[in-house]
C-alpha positions as CSV (number, residue, x, y, z in Angstrom):
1,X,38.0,-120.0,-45.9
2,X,34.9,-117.8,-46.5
3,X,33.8,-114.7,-44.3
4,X,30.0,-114.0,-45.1
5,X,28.4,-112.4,-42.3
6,X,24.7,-111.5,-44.3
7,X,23.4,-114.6,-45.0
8,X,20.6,-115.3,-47.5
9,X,19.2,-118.8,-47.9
10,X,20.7,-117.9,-51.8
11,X,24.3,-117.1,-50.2
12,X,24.2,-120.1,-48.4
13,X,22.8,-122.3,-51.1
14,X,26.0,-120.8,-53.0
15,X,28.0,-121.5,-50.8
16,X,27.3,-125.1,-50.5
17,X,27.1,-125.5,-53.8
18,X,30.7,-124.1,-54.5
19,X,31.8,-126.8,-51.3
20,X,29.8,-129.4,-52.6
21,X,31.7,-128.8,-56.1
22,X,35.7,-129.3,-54.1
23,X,34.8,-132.5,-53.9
24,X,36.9,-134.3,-50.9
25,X,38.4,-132.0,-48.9
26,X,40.9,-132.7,-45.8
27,X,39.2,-132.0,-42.2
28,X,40.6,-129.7,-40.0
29,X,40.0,-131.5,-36.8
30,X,40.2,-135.4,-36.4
31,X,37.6,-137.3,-34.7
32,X,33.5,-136.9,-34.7
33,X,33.9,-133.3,-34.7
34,X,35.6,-133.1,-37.6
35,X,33.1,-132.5,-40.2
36,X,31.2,-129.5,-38.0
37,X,34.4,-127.9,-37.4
38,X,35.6,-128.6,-41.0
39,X,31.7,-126.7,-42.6
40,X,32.4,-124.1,-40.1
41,X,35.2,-123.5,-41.5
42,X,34.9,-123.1,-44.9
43,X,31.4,-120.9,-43.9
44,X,33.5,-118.6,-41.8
45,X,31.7,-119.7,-39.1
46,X,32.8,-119.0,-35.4
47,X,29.8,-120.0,-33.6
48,X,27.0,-123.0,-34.4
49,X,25.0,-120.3,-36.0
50,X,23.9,-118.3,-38.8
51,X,21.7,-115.3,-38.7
52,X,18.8,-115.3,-41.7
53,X,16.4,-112.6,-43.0
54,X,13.0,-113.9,-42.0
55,X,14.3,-117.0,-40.1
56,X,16.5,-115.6,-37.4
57,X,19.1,-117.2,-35.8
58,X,19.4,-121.1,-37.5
59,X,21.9,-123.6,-36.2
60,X,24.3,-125.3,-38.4
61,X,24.1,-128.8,-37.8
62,X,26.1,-131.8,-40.2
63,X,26.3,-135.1,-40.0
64,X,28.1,-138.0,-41.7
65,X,25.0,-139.6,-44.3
66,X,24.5,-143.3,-43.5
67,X,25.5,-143.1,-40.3
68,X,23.8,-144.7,-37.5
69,X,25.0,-142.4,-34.7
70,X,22.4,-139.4,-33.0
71,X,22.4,-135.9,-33.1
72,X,22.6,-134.2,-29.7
73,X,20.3,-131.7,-29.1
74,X,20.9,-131.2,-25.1
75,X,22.2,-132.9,-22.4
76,X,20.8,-132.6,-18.6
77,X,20.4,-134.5,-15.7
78,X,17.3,-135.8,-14.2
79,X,15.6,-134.2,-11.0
80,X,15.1,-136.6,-8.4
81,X,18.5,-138.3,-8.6
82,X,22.2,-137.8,-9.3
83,X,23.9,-139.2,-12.3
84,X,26.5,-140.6,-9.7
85,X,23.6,-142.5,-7.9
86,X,22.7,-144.1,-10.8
87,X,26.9,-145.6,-11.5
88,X,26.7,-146.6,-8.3
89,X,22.9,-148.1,-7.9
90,X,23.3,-149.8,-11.6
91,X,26.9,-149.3,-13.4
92,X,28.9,-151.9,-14.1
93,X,32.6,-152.3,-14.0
94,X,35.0,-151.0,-17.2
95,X,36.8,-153.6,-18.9
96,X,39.7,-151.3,-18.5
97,X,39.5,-149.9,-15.2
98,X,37.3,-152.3,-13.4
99,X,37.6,-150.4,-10.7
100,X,35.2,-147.7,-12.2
101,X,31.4,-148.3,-12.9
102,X,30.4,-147.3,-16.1
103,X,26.4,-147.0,-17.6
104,X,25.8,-146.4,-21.4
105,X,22.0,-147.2,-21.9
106,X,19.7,-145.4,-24.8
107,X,16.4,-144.9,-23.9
108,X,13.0,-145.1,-25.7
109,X,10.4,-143.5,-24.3
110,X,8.3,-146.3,-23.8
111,X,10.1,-149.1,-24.4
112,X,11.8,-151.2,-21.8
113,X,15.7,-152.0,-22.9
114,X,17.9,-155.0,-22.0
115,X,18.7,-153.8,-18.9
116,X,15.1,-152.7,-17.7
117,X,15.6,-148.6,-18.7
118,X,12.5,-146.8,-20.4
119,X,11.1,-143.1,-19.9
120,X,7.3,-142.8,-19.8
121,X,5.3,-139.6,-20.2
122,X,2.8,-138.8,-17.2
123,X,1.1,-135.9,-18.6
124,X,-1.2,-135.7,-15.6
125,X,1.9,-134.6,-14.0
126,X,3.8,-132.7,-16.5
127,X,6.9,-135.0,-16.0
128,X,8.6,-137.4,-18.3
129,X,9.7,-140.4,-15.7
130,X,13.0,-142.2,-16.3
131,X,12.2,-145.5,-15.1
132,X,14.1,-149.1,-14.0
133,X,11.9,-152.4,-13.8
134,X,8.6,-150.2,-12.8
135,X,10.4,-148.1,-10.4
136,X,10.7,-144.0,-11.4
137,X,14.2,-142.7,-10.7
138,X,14.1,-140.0,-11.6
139,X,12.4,-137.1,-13.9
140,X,12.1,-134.2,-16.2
141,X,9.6,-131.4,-16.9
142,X,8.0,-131.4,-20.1
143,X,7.3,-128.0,-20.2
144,X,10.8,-127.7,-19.4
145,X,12.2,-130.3,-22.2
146,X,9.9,-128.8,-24.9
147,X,11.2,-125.3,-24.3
148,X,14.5,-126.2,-24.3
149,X,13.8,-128.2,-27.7
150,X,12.6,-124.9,-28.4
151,X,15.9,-122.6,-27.0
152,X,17.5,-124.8,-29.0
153,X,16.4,-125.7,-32.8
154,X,12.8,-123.5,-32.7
155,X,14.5,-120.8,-34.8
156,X,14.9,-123.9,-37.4
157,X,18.3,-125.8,-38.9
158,X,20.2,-126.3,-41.7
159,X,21.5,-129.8,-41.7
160,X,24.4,-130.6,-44.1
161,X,24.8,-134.3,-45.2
162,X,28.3,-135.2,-46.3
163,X,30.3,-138.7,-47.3
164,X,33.6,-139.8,-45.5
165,X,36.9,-141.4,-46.2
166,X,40.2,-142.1,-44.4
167,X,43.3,-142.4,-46.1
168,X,46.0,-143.1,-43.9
169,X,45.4,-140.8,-41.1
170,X,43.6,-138.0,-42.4
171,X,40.0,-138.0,-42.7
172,X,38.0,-136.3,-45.7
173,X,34.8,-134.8,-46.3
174,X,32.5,-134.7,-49.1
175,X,29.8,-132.5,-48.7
176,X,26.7,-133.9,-50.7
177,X,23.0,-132.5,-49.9
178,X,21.9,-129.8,-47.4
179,X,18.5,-129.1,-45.3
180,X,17.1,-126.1,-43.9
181,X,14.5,-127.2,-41.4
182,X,11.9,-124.4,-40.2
183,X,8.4,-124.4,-37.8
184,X,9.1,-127.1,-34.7
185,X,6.8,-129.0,-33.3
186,X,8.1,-129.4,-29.9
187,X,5.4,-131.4,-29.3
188,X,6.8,-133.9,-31.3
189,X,9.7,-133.9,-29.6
190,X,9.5,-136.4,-27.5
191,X,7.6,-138.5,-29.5
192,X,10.7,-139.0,-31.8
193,X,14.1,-138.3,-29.3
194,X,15.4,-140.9,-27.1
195,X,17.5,-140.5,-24.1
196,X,20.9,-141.4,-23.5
197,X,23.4,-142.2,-20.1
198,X,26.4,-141.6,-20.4
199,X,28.6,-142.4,-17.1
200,X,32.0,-143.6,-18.7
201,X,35.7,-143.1,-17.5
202,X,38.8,-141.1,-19.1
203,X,40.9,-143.9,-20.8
204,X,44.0,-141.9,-21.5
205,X,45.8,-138.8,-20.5
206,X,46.2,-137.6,-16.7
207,X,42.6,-138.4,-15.9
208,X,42.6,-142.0,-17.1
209,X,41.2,-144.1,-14.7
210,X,38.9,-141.4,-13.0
211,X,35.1,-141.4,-13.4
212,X,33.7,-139.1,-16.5
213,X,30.2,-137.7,-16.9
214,X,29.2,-137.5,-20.6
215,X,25.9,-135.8,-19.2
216,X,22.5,-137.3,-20.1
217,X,21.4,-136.5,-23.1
218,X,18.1,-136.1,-25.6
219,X,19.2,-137.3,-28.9
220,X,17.3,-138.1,-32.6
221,X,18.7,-139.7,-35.4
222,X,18.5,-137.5,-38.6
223,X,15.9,-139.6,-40.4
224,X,13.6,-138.6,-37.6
225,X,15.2,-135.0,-36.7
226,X,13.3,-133.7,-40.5
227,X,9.9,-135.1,-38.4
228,X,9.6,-132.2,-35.9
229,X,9.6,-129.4,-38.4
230,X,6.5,-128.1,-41.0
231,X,9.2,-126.9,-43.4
232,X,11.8,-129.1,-45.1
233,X,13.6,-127.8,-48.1
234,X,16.0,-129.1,-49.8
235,X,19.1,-126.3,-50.7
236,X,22.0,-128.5,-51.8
């Protein structure tokens, strides 16, 4: 493990570089966490972060390449109504508690999904509706959403790209190309995100059974994350 703590786009290109050249390497956490916490690491990393000369604070993100799954940017419930309205008003029973009501549903702004979700921007109004069959339920800001796209990733990202494997238990990494994003558009945010609910329930340990709140969340997939930034250089 690596302590750097004055980064230069060179020092990290180094670095990645020397990581990249390792080959597979064992993670150090199991699960989808694993390959953040495994770059982070390596970087000498404590926090999501890395401070550089003439780009400020960045945030490290990584991802697994050919996956499907999102990148989170933020999570945050909707004015107007509670995420525990919404199990109740339109979840649907666990297969393994059926007690419970659960909701998973990915959003597209826009576009109506199977079970009659989609978010629609009112500009007029400055809100971003979350609507079910033509009926709002509840909403966001956009002034809001934008700034806290901006809070966020506005400093810019590097996003590292690496391969995975499982042998036997243990999961390995191989680090293979690495981004560093700069210059959001947040108004382009929205354009590319989609929104997720996520209302689920604890399946093991001493909460299994009891209702869990994921938290709503703004998500983009990484072909489309590149899409809200002027600057995209490649550094691995």
């Amino acid at each position: 493990m690596r302590r750097m703590h004055k980064w230069t786009i060179s020092k990290i290109k180094k670095a990645l570089g020397e990581l990249s050249k390792k080959g597979w390497v064992k993670a150090n956490r199991s699960h989808d966490t694993g390959i953040g916490k495994t770059l982070e690491d390596y970087l000498g990393v404590t926090e999501n972060n890395i401070a550089l000369p003439d780009f400020g604070i960045v945030e490290l993100k990584s991802q697994r390449v050919n996956t499907a799954s999102m990148i989170t940017l933020f999570t945050k419930s909707p004015e107007g109504i509670t995420n525990t309205e919404i199990r109740k008003r339109f979840g649907y029973p666990d297969p393994e508690f059926p007690h419970v009501k659960i909701l998973h549903q990915t959003i597209t702004n826009g576009k109506r999904n199977a079970m009659g979700f989609y978010c629609k921007i009112n500009e007029k109004r400055g809100k971003l509706l979350v609507m079910k069959d033509s009926k709002v339920l509840g909403y966001y800001g956009l002034d809001f959403l934008r700034q806290k796209a901006m809070d966020k990733i506005g400093n810019g990202l590097i996003l590292v790209l690496a391969e995975t494997k499982k042998n036997r238990r243990r999961q390995y990494f191989q680090f293979k190309e690495a981004y560093i994003l700069k210059d959001i558009d947040p108004t382009k945010f929205l354009t590319h995100s989609k929104y997720d609910i996520r209302l689920g329930v604890y399946h093991s340990g001493v909460k299994a059974g009891q209702p869990h709140d994921h938290g709503s969340a703004f998500r983009i997939s990484r072909k489309a994350l590149p899409l809200l930034f002027g600057i995209r250089r490649k550094i691995l």
